[in-house]
C-alpha positions in Angstrom: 65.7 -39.7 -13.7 65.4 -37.6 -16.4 63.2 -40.5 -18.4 61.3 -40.7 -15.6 59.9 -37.1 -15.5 59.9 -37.1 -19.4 57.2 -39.7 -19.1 55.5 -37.7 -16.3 55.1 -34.8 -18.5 54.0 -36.8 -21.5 51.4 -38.2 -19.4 50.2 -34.7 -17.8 50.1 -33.3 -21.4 48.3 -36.7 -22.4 45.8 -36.1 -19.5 45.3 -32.2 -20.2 44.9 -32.6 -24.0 42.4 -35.9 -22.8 40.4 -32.9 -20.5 40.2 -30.4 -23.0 38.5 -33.4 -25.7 36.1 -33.9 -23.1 35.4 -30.4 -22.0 34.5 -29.6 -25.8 32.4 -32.7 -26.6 30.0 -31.6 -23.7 30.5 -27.7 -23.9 26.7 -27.5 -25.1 25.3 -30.4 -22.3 26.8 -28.3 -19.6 24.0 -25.9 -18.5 23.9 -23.9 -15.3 21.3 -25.0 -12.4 17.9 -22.5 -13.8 18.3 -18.9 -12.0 15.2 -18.9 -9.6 13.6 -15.8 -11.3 10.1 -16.1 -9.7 12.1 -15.6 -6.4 14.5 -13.0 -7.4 11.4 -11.2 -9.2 9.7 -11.1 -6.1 12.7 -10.2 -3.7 12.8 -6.7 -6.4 9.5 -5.9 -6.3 9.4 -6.0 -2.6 12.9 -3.5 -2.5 11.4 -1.6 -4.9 8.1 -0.9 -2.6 10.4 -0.7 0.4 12.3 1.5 -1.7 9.6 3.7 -2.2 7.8 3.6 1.1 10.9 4.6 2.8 11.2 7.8 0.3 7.6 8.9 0.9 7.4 8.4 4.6 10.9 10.9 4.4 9.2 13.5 2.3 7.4 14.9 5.5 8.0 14.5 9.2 6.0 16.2 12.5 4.7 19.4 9.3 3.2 22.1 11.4 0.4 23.2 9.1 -2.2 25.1 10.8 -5.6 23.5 10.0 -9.2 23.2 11.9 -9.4 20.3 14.2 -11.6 17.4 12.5 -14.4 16.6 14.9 -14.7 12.8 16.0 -17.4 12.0 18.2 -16.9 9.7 21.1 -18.5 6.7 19.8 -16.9 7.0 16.2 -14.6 4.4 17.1 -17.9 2.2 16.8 -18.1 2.8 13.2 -20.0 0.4 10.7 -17.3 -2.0 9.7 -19.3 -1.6 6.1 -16.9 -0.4 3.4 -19.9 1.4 1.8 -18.9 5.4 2.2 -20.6 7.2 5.4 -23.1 9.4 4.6 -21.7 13.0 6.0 -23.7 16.0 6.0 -21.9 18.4 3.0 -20.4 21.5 4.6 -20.9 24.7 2.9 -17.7 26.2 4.4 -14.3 24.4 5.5 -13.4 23.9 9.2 -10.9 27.0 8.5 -14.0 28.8 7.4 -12.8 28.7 3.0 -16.1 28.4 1.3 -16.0 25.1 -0.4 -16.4 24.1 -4.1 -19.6 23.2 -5.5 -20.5 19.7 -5.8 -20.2 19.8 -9.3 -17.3 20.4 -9.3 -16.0 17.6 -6.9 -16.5 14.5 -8.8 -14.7 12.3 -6.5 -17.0 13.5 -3.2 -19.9 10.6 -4.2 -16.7 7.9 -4.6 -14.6 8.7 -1.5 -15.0 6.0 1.2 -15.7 8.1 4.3 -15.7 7.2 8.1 -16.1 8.2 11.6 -18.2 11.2 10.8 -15.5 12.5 8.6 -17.0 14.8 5.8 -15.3 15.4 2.3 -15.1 18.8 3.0 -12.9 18.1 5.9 -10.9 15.0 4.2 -10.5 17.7 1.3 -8.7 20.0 3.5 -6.6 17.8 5.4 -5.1 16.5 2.2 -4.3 20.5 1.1 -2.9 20.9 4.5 -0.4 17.6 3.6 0.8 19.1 0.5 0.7 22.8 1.8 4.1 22.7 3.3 8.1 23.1 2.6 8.3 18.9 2.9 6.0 17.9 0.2 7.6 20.6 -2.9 9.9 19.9 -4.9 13.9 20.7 -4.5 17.2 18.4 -4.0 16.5 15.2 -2.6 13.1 15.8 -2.4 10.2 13.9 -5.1 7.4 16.8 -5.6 3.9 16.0 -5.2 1.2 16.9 -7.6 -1.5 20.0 -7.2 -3.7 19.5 -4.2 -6.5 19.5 -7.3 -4.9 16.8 -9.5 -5.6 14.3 -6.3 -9.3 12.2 -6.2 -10.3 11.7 -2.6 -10.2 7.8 -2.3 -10.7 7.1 2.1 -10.6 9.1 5.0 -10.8 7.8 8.7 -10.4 7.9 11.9 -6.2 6.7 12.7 -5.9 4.7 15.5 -2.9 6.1 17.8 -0.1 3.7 19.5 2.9 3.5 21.4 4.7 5.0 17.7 2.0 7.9 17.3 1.1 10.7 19.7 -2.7 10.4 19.4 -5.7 9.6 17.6 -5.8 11.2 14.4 -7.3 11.1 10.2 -5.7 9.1 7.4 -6.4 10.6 4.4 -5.7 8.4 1.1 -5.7 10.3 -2.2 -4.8 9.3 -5.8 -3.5 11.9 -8.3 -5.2 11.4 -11.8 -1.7 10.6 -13.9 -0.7 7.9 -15.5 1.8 6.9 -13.1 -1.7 6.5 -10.9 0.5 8.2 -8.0 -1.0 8.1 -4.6 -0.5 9.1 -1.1 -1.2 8.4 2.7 -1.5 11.6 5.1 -1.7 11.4 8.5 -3.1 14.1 10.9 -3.5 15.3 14.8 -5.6 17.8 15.1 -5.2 19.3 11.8 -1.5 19.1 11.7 0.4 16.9 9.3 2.2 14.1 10.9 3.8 12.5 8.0 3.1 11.2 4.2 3.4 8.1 2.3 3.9 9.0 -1.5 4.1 5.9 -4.3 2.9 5.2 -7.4 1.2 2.1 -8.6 3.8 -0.8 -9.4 1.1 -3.4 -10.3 3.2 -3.8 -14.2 6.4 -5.6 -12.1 4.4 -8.5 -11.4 3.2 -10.3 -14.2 1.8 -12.8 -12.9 -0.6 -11.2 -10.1 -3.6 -11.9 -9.2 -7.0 -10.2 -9.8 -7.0 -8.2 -7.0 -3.4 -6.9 -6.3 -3.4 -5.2 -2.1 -1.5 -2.0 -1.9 2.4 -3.3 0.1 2.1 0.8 0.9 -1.0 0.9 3.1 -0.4 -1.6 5.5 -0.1 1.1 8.2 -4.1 1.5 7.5 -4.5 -1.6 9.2 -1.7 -2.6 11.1 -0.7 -0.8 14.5 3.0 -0.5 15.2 4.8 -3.9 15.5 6.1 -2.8 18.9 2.1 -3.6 20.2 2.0 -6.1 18.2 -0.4 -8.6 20.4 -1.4 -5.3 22.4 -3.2 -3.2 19.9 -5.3 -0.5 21.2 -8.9 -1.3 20.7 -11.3 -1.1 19.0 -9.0 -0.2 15.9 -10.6 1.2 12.4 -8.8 -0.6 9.9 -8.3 -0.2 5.7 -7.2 -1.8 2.7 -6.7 -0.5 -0.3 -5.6 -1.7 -3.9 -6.0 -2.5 -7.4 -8.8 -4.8 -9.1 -8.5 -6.0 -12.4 -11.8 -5.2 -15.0 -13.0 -8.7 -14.1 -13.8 -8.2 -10.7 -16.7 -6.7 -9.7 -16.8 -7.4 -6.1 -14.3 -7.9 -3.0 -14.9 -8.9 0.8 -12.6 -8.8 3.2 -12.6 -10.4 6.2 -9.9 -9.5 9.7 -10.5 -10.7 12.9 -13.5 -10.6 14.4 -14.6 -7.7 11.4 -16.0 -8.2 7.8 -16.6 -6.1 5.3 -17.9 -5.1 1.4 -15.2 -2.9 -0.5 -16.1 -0.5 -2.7 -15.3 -1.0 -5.9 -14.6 1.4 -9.0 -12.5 2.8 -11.8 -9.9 0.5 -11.4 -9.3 0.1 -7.1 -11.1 -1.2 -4.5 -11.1 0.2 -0.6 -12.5 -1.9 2.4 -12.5 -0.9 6.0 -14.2 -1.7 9.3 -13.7 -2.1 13.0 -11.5 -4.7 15.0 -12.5 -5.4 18.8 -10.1 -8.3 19.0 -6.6 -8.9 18.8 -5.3 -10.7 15.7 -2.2 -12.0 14.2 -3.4 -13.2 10.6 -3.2 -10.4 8.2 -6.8 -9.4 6.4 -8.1 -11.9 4.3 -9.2 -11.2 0.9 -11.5 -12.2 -1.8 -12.2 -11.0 -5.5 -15.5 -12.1 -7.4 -16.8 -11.6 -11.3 -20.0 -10.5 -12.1 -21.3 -13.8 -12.0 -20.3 -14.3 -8.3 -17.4 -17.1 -8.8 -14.4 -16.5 -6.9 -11.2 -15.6 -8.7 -9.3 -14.2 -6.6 -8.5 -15.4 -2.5 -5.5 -14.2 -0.6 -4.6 -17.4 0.6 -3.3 -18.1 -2.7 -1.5 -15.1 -3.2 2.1 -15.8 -3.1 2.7 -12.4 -3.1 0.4 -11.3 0.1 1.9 -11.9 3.6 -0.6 -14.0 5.6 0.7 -13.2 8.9 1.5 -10.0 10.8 4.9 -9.5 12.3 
């Protein structure tokens, strides 16, 4: 018996030593299946927008700030669906009646894409009222906001309400002139703040975009809450907004039954027109050169959601 285990030992130790040879001749063939970083990149990027989405849309909530009531006529729902700025007749005094800054000294009122009869003056003033409040300053918990006067005016329209909102309202979309190119989405009823969306341009965590790179933060400008989704209110004035690279030197984007030219400058592009139908493809976007030839088309963006949810 005890020969008998004496050779089963022997021949365990025979087979482990036997392992262990084989083990180290192939310790540097032996190479892990390749992490798929593409995906995990992407999978960040997107928690890091979430991330931030979900920390601007907290930093104000339902902000009582009294403020004039923007006028929007009854057929400004009919708006061009151009993304060429409206022309608005400048005001010499604010709806609150605050005499207004010169021209001159307002170089962002010839760039900002304006809509629905909404004049800079008034867009100007909503966005003071969005950062004029106890939500929007810095303390604990809570990401400050730059200067009302740091911010360039880059869209204002008319907001669409739904089964999430109370009302129609104005979107205002400003960019602070940093270098974190910080930017923010303010929604208002009748001159009171509804709620922000702060973030700050994340186009250098994605190497390998495209030339035209659609803000993940403003899809509220043209999306109505999911729980309509197939039941949107119409007709429904819709936006995108984003970064271009210095090749492009025009975009078009096309949603629904709408199409429209963006405006293009200093680095961003805004579109933004009218939908009288109800869609479930997300807008569809193309980037040319200065030559004309496309180099950019959303359909071959791995990185842009073609569908709504």
């Amino acid at each position: 018996m005890n020969d008998d285990r004496r050779h089963m030992d022997d021949g365990e130790r025979d087979f482990e030593e036997d392992l262990r040879e084989l083990l180290a001749e192939d310790a540097y063939t032996i190479r892990p299946s390749a992490a798929p970083y593409p995906q995990i990149r992407r999978q960040g990027v997107a928690e890091r927008r979430r991330r931030m989405a979900l920390a601007g849309a907290a930093l104000a909530t339902l902000v009582a700030v009294p403020a004039g009531v923007y006028g929007l006529g009854a057929g400004s729902a009919q708006g061009s669906t151009a993304a060429a700025p409206t022309p608005s007749a400048p005001a010499s005094a604010s709806a609150s009646g605050k005499a207004s800054p010169s021209p001159s000294a307002q170089p962002d009122r010839a760039e900002a894409a304006l809509f629905d009869g909404i004049t800079y003056d008034q867009a100007r003033e909503g966005l003071e009222n969005c950062l004029d409040s106890e939500f929007t300053r810095s303390g604990p918990g809570r990401p400050g906001l730059a200067p009302a006067d740091e911010y360039t005016i880059v869209l204002a329209m008319r907001s669409t309400g739904d089964s999430n909102t109370g009302g129609d309202g104005v979107f205002v979309v400003a960019q602070a002139d940093d270098e974190d190119r910080s930017s923010l989405i303010c929604r208002l009823e009748d001159g009171v703040t509804q709620g922000i969306t702060a973030f700050t341009d994340d186009s250098d965590l994605i190497p390998d975009e495209g030339a035209v790179l659609v803000n993940p933060n403003g899809n509220r400008l043209f999306k109505q809450t999911v729980l309509d989704h197939g039941r949107w209110r119409l007709p429904f004035r819709w936006a995108v907004i984003g970064n271009v690279k210095p090749s492009v030197a025009r975009v078009t984007v096309s949603y629904g039954d709408s199409r429209a030219e963006a405006t293009v400058g200093k680095g961003r592009f805004v579109a933004s027109g009218v939908l009288n139908e109800q869609v479930t493809r997300a807008p569809h976007i193309k980037g040319y050169d200065a030559g004309g030839e496309l180099i950019y088309d959303s359909d071959d963006d791995k990185y842009w959601e073609k569908t709504l949810p």
